[in-house]
C-alpha positions in Angstrom: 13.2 48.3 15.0 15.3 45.8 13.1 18.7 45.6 14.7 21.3 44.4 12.5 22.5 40.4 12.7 26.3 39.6 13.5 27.8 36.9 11.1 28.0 33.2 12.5 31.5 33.2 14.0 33.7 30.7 13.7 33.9 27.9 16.5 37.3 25.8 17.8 34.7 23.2 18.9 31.4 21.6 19.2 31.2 23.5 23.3 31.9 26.6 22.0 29.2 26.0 19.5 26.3 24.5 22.2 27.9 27.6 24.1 26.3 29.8 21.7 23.3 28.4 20.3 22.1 27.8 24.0 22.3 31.9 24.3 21.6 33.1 20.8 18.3 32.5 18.7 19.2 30.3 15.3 16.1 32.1 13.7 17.6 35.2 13.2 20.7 33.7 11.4 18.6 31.4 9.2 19.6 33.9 6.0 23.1 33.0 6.6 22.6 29.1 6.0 21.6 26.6 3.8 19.8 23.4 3.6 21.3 20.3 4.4 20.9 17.2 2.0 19.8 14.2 4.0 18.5 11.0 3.1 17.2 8.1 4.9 17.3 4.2 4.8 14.5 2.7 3.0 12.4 1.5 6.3 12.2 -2.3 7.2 8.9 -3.9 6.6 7.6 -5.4 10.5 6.0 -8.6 10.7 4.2 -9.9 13.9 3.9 -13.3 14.6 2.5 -15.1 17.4 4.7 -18.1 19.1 3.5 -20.7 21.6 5.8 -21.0 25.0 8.0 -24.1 23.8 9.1 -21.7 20.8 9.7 -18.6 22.4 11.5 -20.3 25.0 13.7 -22.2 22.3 14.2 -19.4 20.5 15.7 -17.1 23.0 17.7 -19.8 24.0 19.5 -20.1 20.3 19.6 -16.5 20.3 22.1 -16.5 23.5 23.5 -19.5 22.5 24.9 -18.0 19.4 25.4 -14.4 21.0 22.9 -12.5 19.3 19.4 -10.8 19.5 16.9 -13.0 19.1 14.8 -10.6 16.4 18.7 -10.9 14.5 18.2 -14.7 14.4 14.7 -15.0 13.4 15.8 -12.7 10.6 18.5 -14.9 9.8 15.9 -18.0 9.9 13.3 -16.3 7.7 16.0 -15.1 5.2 17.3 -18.7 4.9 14.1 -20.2 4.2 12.7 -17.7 1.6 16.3 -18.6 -0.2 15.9 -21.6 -0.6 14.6 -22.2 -4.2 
């Protein structure tokens, strides 16, 4: 037997709302929602490229040099050269 769903209630704050959903099943309050619109970023195209020692060496070495991840400064590199033109 079917027993009848309470509404959603209303919650002062994101505890109070874990509080619940940790005791209470979401599928039996799934008619009282609706889909959320999401979107996401275009993904990044990944490259792998093999580097000798000497480079890989030099390269992190730039990369703490100016303070940033070394995959943010090969990114940097690449994008200078393929603007030049």
């Amino acid at each position: 037997m079917n027993k009848k769903n309470s509404k959603i209630p209303a919650f002062k704050d994101d505890a109070e709302a874990a509080e619940f959903w940790n005791t209470h099943d979401s599928t039996k309050y799934l008619s009282q929602t609706k889909p959320a619109r999401m979107s996401f970023p275009k993904p990044k195209h990944k490259v792998v490229i093999d580097l000798g020692d000497r480079q890989w060496h030099r390269l992190i070495r730039l990369a703490c040099i100016r303070r940033i991840p070394y995959a943010n400064l090969l990114e940097r590199m690449v994008s200078e050269k393929l603007s030049v033109n």
